[in-house]
C-alpha positions in Angstrom: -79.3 209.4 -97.6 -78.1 213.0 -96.8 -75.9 212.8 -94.2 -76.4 214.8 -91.2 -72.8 216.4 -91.0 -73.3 218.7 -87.7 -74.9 218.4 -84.3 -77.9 220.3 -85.4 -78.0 218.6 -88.6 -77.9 215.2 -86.6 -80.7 216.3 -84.3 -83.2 217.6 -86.6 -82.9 213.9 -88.5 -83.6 212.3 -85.3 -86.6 214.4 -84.5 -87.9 213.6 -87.8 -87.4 209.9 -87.1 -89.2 210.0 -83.6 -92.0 212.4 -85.3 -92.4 209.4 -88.0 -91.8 206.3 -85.6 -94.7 208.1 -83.6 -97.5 208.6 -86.6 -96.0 205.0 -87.2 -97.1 203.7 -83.8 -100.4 205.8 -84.0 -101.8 205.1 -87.3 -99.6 202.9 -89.1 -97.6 202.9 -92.2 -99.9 205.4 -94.1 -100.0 207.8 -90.9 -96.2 207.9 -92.0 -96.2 210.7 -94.7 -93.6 213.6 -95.2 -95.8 216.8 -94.5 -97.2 214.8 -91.2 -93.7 214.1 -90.4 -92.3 217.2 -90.4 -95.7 219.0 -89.2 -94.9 216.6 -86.0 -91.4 217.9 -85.9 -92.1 221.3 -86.0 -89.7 221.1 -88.7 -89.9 222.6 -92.4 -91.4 220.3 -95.3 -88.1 220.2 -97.1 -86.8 219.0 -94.6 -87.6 215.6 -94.7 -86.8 215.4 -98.3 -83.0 216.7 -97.6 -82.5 214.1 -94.6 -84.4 211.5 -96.5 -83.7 210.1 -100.0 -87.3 208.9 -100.3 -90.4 208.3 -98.2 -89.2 204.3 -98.2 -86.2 205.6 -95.9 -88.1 207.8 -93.7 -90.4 204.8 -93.2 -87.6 202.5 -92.5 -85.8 204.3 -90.2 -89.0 205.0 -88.3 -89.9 201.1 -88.2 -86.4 201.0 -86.7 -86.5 203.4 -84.2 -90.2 202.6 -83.0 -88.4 198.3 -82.9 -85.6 199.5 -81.2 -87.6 201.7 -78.5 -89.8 198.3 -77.8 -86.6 196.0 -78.0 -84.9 198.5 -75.4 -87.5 198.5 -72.8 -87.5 195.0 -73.3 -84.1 194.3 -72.2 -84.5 197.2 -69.3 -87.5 194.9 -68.2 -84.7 191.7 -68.4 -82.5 193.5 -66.9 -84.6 193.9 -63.5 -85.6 189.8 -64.1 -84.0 188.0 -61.3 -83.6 184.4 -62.3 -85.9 182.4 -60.2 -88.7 180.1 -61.1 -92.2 182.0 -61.6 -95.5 181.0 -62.6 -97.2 180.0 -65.8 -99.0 183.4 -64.9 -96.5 185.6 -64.6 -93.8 183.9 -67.7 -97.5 184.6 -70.0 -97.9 188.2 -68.8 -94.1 188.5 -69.6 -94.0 187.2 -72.9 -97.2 188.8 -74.0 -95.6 192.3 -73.0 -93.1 192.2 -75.6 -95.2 190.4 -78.2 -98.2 192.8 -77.6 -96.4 195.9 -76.0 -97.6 197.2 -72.2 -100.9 196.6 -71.2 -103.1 199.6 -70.8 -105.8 200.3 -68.7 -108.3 200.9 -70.9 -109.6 198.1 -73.2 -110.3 199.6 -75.9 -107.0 201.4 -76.1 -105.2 197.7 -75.8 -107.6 196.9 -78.8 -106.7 199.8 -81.2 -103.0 198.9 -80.1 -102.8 195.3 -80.3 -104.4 196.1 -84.1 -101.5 198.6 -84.9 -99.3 196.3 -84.1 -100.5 193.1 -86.0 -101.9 196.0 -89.1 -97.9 197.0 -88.9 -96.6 193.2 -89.2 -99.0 192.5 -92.5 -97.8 195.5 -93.6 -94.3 195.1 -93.2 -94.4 191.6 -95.7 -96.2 194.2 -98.1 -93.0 196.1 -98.7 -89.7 194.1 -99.3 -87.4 197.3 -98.4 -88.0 196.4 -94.7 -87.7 192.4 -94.9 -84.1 192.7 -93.2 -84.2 194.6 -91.0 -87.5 193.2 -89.8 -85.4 189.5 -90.0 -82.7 191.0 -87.7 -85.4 192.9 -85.1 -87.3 189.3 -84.6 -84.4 187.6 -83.9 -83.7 189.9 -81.4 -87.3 189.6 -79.7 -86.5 185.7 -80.2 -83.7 186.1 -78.0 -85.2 188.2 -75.5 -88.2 185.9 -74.9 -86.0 183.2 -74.6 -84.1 184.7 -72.0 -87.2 185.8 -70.4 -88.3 182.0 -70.2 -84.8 181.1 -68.6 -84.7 183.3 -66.2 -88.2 182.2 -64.8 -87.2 178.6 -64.7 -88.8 177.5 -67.7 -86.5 177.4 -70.7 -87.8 176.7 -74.0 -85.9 176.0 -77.5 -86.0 178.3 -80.5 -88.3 176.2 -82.2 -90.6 175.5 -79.3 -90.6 179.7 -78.5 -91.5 179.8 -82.8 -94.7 177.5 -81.6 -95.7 179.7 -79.1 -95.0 182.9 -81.0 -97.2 181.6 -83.7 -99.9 180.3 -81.3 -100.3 183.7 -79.7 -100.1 185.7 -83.6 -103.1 182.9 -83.9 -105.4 183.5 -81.3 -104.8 187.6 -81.8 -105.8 187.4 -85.7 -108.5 184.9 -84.8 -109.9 187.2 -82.4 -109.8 190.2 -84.3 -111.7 188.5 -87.0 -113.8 187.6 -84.8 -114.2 191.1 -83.7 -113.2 190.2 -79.9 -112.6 193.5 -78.0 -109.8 191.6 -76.0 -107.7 190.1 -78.6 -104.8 189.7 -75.5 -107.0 187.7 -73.2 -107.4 185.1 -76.0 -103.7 185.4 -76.7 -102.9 184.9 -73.0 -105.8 181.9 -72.4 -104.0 180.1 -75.5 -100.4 180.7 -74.3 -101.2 179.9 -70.7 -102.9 176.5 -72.3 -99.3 175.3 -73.9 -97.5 176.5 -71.0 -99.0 174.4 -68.5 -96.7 171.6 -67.4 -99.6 169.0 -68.5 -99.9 170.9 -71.8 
């Protein structure tokens, strides 16, 4: 990588980065190419070439800023999580916030979103450049829903959270296949299922 050796330098490689985490989060990996990226940074074509050693970089530092933007607001939303015990309900709606992102108001928005997302996760075991740092980002997310369900009075183990991780990647995939419109209400109907005290 070219480093960035002055303020503005430093600035226009971040801009470049939130451009390409952005097409990332909007279209997906092939959204993610140099002349959208800098057309979304108002920034010169050459430009990502000097700041970026190849398109495998830009990419990666874009699947890392986009993580770390979801893993941030994550731990904002922990931080306002006052330990208490809460519902089956509410632990599902919190854990399917971070797995799934916010949900939006419009269905079919939540749809195209909740696709993104799973299209980004296939895509990331496509191309080994990203395997470690998509390794260290899911611990993270392990970490934070595990804190999640202590906090809420229902603590899980790591392997029992892998379970229910799994379950909800499940019943998404299934219902996309399926062609469900609301790929998060089966996700939520499953989880809610192996949450319940008699589960």
């Amino acid at each position: 990588m070219t480093s960035a050796s002055t303020p503005k330098g430093e600035r226009r490689r971040n801009e470049l980065i939130d451009a390409a985490a952005a097409l990332l989060a909007e279209g997906g990996f092939d959204a993610v190419r140099h002349r959208a990226v800098s057309e979304r940074a108002g920034l010169p074509l050459a430009s990502t070439t000097y700041y970026f050693d190849s398109l495998d970089e830009l990419i990666t530092a874009a699947v890392e800023r986009h993580g770390r933007n979801e893993l941030d607001a994550g731990a904002r939303r922990l931080d306002e999580l006052a330990a208490r015990h809460r519902g089956v309900d509410t632990v599902v709606e919190l854990m399917l916030e971070q797995l799934l992102g916010p949900e939006p108001a419009d269905s079919a928005a939540d749809l195209d979103g909740v696709l993104l997302r799973y299209e980004r996760l296939v895509g990331t075991g496509r191309r080994p450049y990203l395997r470690s740092l998509s390794v260290a980002m899911s611990d993270e997310m392990d970490a934070l829903l595990l804190e999640i369900c202590e906090r809420s009075g229902m603590p899980v183990s790591l392997h029992r959270l892998k379970q229910l991780i799994a379950l909800v990647d499940g019943a998404v995939v299934n219902a996309l296949v399926e062609v469900n419109p609301e790929p998060r209400a089966a996700a939520r109907k499953m989880l809610s299922e192996a949450l319940q005290p008699t589960a």
